[in-house]
C-alpha positions in Angstrom: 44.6 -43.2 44.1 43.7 -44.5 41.0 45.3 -46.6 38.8 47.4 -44.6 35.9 47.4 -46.0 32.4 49.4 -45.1 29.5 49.8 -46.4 25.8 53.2 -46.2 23.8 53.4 -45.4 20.4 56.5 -46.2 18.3 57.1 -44.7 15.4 60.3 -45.0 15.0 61.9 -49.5 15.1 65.5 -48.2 15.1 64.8 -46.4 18.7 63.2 -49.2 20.3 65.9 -49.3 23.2 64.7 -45.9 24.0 61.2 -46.9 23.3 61.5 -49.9 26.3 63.8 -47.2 28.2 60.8 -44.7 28.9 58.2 -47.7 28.8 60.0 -49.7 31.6 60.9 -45.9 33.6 56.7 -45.1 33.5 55.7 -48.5 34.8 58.2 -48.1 37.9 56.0 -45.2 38.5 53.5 -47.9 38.9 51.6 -46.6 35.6 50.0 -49.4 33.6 50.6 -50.2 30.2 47.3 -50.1 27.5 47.0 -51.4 24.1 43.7 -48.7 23.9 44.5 -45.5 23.5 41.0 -45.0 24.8 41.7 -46.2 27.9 45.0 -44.1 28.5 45.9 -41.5 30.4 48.9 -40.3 28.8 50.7 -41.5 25.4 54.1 -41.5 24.8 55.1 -41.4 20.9 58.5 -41.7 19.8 59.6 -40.7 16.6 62.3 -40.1 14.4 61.7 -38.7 11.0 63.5 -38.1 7.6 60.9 -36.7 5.4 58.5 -34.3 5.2 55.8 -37.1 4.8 56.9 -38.5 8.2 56.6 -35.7 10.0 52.9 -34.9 8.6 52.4 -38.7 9.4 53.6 -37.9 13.5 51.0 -34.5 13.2 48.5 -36.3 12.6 49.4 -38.8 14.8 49.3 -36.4 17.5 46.3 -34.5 16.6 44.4 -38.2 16.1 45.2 -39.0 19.8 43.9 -35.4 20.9 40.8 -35.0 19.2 40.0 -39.2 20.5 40.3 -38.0 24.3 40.5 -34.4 25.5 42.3 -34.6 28.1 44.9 -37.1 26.8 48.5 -36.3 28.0 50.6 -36.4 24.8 54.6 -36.7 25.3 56.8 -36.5 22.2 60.2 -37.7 21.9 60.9 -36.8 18.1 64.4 -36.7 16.6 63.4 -35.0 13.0 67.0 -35.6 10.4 
């Protein structure tokens, strides 16, 4: 099989426990971490946002990684206040 690689994106500083949470529970699937999202097979984004400028900010986000590689597994963990 071949190796899995994933990127993390952190939108959000005051969810970083849950950021290293999900990062540490992917690489015990023996997924490897990439600072490239061009290299990835998945990205994992967390997010929390307040304002309506945020959550355009996470869209685009989002959209940036999809239109970079097709077939780019996007997971979201958004909290939106």
């Amino acid at each position: 099989m071949s190796e899995r690689r994933f990127e993390a994106e952190e939108l959000a500083p005051l969810r970083a426990f849950w950021s290293e949470a999900v990062r540490q529970a992917v690489e015990a699937t023996g997924a490897v971490a990439v600072t490239d999202p061009t290299r990835a097979d998945a990205a994992v984004i967390n997010s929390c946002t307040v304002t309506h400028v945020a959550e355009a900010k996470l869209r685009a986000l989002v959209r940036r990684l999809a239109r970079r590689r097709r077939r780019l597994r996007r997971d979201v963990g958004h909290v939106m206040s």
